[in-house]
N, C-alpha and C positions, 0 to 999 in steps of 0.2 A: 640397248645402244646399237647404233648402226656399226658393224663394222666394214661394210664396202672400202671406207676411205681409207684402209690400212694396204699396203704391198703384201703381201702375203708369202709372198719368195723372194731374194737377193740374191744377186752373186757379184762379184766384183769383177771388174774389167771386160761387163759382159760373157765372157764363158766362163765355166769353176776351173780353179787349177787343183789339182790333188797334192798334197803336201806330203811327198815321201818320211816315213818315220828317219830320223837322225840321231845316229847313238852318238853323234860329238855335240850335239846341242842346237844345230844350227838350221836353219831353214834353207829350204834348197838353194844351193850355191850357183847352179845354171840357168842363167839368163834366161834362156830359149824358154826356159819350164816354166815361166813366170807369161801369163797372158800380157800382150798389148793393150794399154788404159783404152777404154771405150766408154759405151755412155754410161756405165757403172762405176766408174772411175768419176766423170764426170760429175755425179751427182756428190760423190763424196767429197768433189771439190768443192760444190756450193753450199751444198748442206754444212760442211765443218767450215764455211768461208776460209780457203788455204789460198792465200796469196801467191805470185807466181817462185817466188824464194821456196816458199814451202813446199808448192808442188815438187819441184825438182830436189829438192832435200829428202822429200818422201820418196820419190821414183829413185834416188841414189840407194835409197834403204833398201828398196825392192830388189834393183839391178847387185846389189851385195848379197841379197838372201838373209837378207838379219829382219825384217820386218815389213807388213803388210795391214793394209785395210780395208775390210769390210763391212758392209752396209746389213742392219741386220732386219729392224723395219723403218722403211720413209714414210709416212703420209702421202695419200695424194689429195689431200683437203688441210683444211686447220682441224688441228689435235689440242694445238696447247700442251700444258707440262709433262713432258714423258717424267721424269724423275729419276731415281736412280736404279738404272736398269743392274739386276745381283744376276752373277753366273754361276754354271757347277757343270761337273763334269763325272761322266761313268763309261767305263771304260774309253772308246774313241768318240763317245756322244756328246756334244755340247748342250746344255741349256742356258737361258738366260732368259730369265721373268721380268717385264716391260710393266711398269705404274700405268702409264697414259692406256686405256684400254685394258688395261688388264689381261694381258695375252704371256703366253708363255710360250718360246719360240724354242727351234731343235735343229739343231746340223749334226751330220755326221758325215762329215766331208772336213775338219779340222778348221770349219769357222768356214768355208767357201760363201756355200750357197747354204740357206735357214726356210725352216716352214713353219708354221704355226701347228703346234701341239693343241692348244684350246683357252679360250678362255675361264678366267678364273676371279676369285672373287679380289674385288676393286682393294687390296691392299700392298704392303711393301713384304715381300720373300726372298729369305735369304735360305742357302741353298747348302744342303751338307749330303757326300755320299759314305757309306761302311762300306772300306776297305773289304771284308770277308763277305758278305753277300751280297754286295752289288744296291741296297737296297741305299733307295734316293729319299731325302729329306727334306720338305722346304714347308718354312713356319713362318707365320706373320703373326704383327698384331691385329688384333680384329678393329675394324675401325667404325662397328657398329654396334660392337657389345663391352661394355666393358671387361675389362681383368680375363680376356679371352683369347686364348692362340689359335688360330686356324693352323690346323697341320695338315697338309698334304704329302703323302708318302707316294712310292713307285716301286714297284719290284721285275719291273720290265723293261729299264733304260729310259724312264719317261715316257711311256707311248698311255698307260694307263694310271690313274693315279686316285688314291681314292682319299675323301676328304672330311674330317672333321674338327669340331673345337674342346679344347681343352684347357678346363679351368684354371688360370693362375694370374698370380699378379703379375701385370706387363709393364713395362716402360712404354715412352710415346711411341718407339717404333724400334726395330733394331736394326744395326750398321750393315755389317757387311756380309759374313758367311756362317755356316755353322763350321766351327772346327771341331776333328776329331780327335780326342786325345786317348792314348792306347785304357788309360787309369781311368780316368772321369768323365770319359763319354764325350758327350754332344756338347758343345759350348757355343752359344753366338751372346756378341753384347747388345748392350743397351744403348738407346740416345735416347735423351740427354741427364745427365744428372752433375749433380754437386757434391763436393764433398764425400764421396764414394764412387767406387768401381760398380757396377751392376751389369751382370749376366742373368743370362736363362740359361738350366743344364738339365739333360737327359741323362742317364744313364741305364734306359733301356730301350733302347737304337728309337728312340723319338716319339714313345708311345706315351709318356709322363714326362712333366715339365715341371723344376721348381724355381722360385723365386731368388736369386742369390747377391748379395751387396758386400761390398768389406769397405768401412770405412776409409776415408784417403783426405782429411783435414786439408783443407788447400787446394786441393784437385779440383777440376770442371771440365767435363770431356761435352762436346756436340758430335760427338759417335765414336764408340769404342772397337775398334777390330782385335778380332781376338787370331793368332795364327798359332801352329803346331808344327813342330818337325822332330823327329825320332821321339824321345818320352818329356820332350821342354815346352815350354808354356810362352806366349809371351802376350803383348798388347801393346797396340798403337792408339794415341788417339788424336782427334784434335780439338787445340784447346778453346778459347774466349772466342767467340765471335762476335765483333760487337766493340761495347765500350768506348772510349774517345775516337780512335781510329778506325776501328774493326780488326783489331789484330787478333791473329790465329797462330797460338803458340802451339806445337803437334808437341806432345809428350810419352813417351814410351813409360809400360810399366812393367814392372817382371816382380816374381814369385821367387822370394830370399829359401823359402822354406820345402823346395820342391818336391827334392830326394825322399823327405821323410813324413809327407802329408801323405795321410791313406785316404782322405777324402778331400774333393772341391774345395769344400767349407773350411778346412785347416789350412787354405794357403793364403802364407802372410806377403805383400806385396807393399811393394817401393814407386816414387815416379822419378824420372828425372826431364827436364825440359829439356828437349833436344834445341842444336842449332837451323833446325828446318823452321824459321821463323818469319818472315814477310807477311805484310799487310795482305789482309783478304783470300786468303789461303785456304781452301775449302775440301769437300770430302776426303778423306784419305785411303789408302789400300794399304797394308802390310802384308807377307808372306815369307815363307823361306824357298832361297835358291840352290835346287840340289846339285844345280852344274856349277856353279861358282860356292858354293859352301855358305852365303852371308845372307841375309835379313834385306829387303830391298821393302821398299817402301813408292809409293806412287802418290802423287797428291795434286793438286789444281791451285793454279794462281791466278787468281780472274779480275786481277785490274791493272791488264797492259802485260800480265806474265812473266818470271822470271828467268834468266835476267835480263829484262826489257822492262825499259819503264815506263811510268803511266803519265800521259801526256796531261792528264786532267780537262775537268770537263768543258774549262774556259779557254784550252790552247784555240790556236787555228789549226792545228793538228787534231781536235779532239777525235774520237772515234777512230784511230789509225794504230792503236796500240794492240796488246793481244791477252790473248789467254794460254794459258801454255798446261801441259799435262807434263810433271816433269821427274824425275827415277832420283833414288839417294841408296843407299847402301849401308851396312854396318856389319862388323862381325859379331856372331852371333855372342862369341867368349865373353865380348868387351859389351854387349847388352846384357846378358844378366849378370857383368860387375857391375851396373850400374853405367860405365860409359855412357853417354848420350850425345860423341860427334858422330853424326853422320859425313858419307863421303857422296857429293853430287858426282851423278853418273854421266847427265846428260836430262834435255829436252828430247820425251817423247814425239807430240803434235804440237804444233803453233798454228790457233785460231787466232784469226784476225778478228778485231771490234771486240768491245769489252761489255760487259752486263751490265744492260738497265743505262746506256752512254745513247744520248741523241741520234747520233748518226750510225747504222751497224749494231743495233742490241744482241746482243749475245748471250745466250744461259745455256749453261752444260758442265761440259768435261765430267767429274763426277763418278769417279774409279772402282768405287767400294764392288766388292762381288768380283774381285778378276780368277782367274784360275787358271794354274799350275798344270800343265802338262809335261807331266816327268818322262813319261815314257816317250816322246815327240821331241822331247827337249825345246818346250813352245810356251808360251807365256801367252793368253788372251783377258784382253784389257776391253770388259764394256763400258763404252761413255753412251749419255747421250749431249745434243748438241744442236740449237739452232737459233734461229729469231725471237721466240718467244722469250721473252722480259717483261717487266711491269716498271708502273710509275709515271712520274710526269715524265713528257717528252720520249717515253719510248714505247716506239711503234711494233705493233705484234703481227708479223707475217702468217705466223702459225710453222712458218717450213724447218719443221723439227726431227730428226732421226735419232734413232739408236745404233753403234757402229761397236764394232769387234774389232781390235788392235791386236794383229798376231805378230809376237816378238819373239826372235830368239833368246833362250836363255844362259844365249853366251854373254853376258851382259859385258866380258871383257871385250871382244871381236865387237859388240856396238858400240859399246863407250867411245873405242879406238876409231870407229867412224865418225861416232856425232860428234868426237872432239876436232876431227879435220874437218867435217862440214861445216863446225859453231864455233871455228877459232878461237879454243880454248885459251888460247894464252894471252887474248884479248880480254876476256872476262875474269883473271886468276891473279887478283893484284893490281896495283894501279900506276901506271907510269903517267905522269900530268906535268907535261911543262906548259900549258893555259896559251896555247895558239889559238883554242877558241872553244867553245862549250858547246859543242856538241852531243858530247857524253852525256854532261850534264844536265841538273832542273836548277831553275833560278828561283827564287822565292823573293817577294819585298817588291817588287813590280804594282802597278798602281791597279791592278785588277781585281781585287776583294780578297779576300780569302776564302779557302774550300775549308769548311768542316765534315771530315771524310767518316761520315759514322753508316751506319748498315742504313742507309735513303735511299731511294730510287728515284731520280738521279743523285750524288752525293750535294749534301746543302749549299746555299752560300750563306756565311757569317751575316753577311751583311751585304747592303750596297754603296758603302762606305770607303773610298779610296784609302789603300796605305799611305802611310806616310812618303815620300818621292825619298828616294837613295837609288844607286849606282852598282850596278852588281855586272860587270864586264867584263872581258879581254880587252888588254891594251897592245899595239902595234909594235911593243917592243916584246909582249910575249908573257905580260904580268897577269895575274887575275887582281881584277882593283875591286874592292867595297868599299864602298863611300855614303854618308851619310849625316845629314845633321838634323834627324828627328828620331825620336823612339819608335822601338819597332822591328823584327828580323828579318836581315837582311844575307843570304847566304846561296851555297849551291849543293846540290845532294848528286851523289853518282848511286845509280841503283843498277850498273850494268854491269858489276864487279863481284866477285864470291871472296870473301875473307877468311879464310880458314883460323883456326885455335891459336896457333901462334905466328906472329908475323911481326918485323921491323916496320915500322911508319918514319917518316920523314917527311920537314916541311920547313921549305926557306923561306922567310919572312922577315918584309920591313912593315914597323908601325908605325904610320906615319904621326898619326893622331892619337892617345888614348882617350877610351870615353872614362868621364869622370865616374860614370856608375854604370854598370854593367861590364859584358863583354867585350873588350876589343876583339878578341880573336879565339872564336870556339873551333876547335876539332875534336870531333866526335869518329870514331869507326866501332864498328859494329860487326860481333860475329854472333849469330841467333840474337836473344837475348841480354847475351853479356858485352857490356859496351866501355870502351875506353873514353872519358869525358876531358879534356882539360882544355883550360882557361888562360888566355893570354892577360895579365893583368896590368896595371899599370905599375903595381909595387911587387910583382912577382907569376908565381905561376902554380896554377890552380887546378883542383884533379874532384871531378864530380864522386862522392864517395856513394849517395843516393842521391834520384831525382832530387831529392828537397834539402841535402845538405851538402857542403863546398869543403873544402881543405885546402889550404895553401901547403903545396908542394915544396916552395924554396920560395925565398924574399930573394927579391935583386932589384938593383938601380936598373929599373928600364930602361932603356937608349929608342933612338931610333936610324939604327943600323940595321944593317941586314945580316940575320942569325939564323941555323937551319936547329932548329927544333928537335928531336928525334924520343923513340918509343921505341925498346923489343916488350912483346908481349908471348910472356911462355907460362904455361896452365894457369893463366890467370891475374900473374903475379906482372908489373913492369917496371923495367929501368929504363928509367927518364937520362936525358941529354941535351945538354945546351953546345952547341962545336964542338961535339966529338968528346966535353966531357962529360960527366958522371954528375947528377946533382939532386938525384935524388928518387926513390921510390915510389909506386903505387901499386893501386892493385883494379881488378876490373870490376867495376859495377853489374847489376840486373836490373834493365831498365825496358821493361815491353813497349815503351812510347815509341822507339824510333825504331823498332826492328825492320823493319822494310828497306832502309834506308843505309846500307852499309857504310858509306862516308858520308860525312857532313862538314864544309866547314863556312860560320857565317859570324857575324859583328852582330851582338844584341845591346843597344844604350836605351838605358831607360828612360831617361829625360830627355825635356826639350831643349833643344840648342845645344844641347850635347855631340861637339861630331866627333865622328871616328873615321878613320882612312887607311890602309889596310893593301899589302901589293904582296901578293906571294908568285913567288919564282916558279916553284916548283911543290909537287907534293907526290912522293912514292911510296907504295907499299908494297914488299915482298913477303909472301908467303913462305913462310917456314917449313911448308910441307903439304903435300895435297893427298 
């Protein structure tokens, strides 16, 4: 293969900046020491498409000293799919092994400026170093032999490395890194499987490899990360990709039996489905954070980003949404109880134009492989990122990079910025008195519907107009639904984070009930676990599963105007008609709408059935963040 058209050195902002070591975590805090964006900045602009909001969001990160971006290789031709570029680190050396090409690239300059080490054989490598001799590890599957590892070792910081394969049964590829555990040696996972966890494990610093699985009835990970810190264990993954919607449930697992397993193969492991749930939600990273003490997790939202939402591929906005690369948190204690809330930290990057979408194709982000710089107190994050997409209607430029994301790992000092740059308290709850939908997505409009499954571009149903209904703001400040045909009809807010327990509120006149179905759904959503209830005409209705209802409480419907209300505390909620008491529920598990944290819409089943629908107001407060 020709490699001419690769860069073969980067540095950002046109000159390198040296990254002074930081015993408080932080990246250099002087302005001055930070280069003026140049044409190396530039390119980062266009290669990650950062809109003008973003530039200066990112230059605000920089001018703080909490984080930086580098460019690690661009093309100067069409490449096509770089994939998922894996890092590692020995002593102050950086590596990162590049798919597209097959190149393995080397800084030691703390991510500045990168050269090419050499090429290497055309698979995916993930990358592990031993703490006591320095010696570097990086293992793929062989994509030419079966049941075969290519192992690549180093005992010079990466400059020489010598290469051969190693018999054993593989998975189709593995995730993210090798971790090293003090007991059990070398560990990196597997993609993809069912029904069980699968690793590869060494435990003689990467010269033998065996085959390892533990059952897990219910589980499906599309890549397992496996991370380490002092003598604990843990795993992240993510889940379905795919199915009706394409949702991607990320599920953490942990090891009940840790303390007392003398081997690998004796540890017995739990999962729980985390609240990191949104539609189309793709590779993941986990690690632990030694300056903050907590489990942080990194993952990609590739259709419009969270929380921004996806204009779909029929707006006149189509193509203007984003992808976002975005941080979550947990403590470690409350992962191997089993806990599974995570705490959003903040958006890392926000790329403009979304994957395989007509105007703007986008494919990347794509985290797996990041690595922990303790000693720097530095976090780098490889994606890659560009025009290359496939499918009808999307056009492939080719103009593809791999970039290096160096963040502090003061994750509190950045939180504390990207919440004043991302108006947190815009996103953390919902204040809606319906002056205009903005915020929101309409649904039931006469333009088809999308069937959002893994398509390039996502499908249309049909080219069959909905049924005609009304889904507005009114001039006095109402949201009206109106309709007298079967069919839904509603509004979703995807721009809001709903934490585990939170008060809901909702004032409402029914004008109309429909004789069958829904007058009046509200739906909110925290991960997977969903609050469902039903406005009826003879009462009120609490979804107990997708497919089966509960009447909550009977009552003589009116149509007056009454505010609704929900506290939801670990699970459990008390229901409220003005302020009183009328009855309990509890939260559902339902993966259909997880992207969608509020929903409220009119579904009638029949024809000539109308329903008419004016809500005042609709608020929700978090109970805690």
């Amino acid at each position: 293969m020709d490699r001419r058209h690769f860069c073969k050195t980067c540095a950002i902002a046109g000159t390198a900046v040296s990254l002074p070591s930081l015993s408080a975590g932080t990246i250099a805090r002087a302005a001055e020491k930070i280069a003026q964006p140049g044409r190396q900045w530039e390119q980062v602009v266009a290669f990650l498409n950062l809109d003008a909001n973003e530039v200066e969001r990112q230059l605000q990160l920089r001018r703080n000293g909490l984080q930086v971006i580098h460019p690690v290789v661009l093309p100067e031709e069409k490449v096509g799919f770089y994939g998922w570029p894996h890092g590692g680190i020995v002593d102050e050396t950086l590596l990162v092994h590049v798919r597209a090409g097959a190149l393995l690239m080397r800084s030691r300059d703390g991510g500045n400026t990168w050269e090419q080490v050499r090429e290497t054989p055309h698979n995916i490598y993930v990358t592990g170093t031993l703490p006591q001799s320095g010696k570097v590890v990086m293992v793929a599957v062989d994509r030419e032999k079966k049941n075969s590892l290519s192992v690549m070792a180093s005992l010079d910081k990466g400059s020489t490395w010598e290469i051969r394969n190693v018999p054993v049964k593989t998975p189709r590829h593995l995730t993210s890194r090798i971790a090293v555990h003090p007991r059990f040696g070398l560990i990196t996972g597997g993609h993809q499987s069912s029904d069980e966890l699968e690793f590869l494990v060494s435990d003689d610093e990467g010269e033998s490899w065996r085959h390892v699985t533990f059952p897990l009835p219910g589980f499906y990970t599309d890549g397992t990360v496996v991370f380490t810190w002092e003598d604990k264990l843990g795993v992240f993954a993510r889940g379905h990709h795919g199915g009706s919607d394409g949702w991607s449930a990320f599920t953490q697992c942990y090891p009940t039996n840790l303390e007392a397993a003398d081997r690998f193969e004796d540890l017995v492991w739990e999962y729980r489905t985390t609240n990191i749930f949104v539609a189309k939600m793709d590779t993941p990273d986990a690690y632990y954070n030694p300056v903050t003490g907590r489990i942080e997790a990194i993952n990609t939202k590739r259709d419009a980003g969270f929380p921004y939402r996806d204009t779909g591929l029929n707006h006149e906005n189509n193509g203007q949404g984003y992808m976002t690369l975005n941080l979550w948190s947990i403590d470690p204690e409350a992962f191997l109880a089993g806990e599974a809330t995570w705490r959003y930290e903040g958006t890392i990057v926000r790329s403009k134009g979304e994957k395989a979408r007509r105007t703007n194709p986008r494919d990347g982000m794509h985290p797996p492989g990041s690595v922990v710089d303790e000693e720097n107190g530095l976090h780098h994050i490889f994606i890659y990122a560009g025009n290359h997409a496939h499918g009808d209607g999307a056009p492939d430029s080719g103009r593809t990079g791999v970039f290096c994301i160096t963040r502090s790992l003061d994750t509190s000092d950045w939180r504390t910025t990207v919440a004043a740059l991302d108006h947190y308290e815009e996103i953390y709850g919902v204040q809606e008195d319906f002056q205009d939908l903005d915020r929101w997505i309409t649904t039931g409009d006469p333009t088809g519907e999308l069937l959002f499954q893994r398509t390039e571009p996502p499908e249309r149903v049909s080219e069959v107009p909905l049924p005609q209904g009304v889904v507005e703001t009114t001039e006095t400040g109402y949201l009206h639904i109106r309709t007298d045909e079967p069919g839904y009809y509603g509004i979703h807010n995807e721009n809001c984070i709903i934490t585990k327990n939170y008060k809901m509120e909702c004032k409402v006149r029914v004008a109309r009930y429909a004789v069958d179905g829904d007058s009046l759904g509200i739906c909110v959503n925290y991960g997977p676990q969903k609050q469902h209830l039903i406005l009826r005409s003879d009462g009120l209705y609490e979804a107990k599963s997708p497919e089966e209802l509960q009447r909550v409480t009977q009552l003589a419907m009116d149509h007056e105007w009454h505010v609704w209300s929900a506290v939801m505390q670990e699970g459990k909620v008390r229901l409220f008609l003005d302020d009183a008491p009328i009855g309990q529920g509890a939260a559902m598990t339902d993966p259909s709408i997880g992207h969608r944290p509020v929903t409220l819409y009119a579904r009638p089943t029949k024809a000539s059935d109308p329903v008419e629908v004016y809500v005042d107001s609709f608020h929700i407060d978090n109970l805690e963040r």
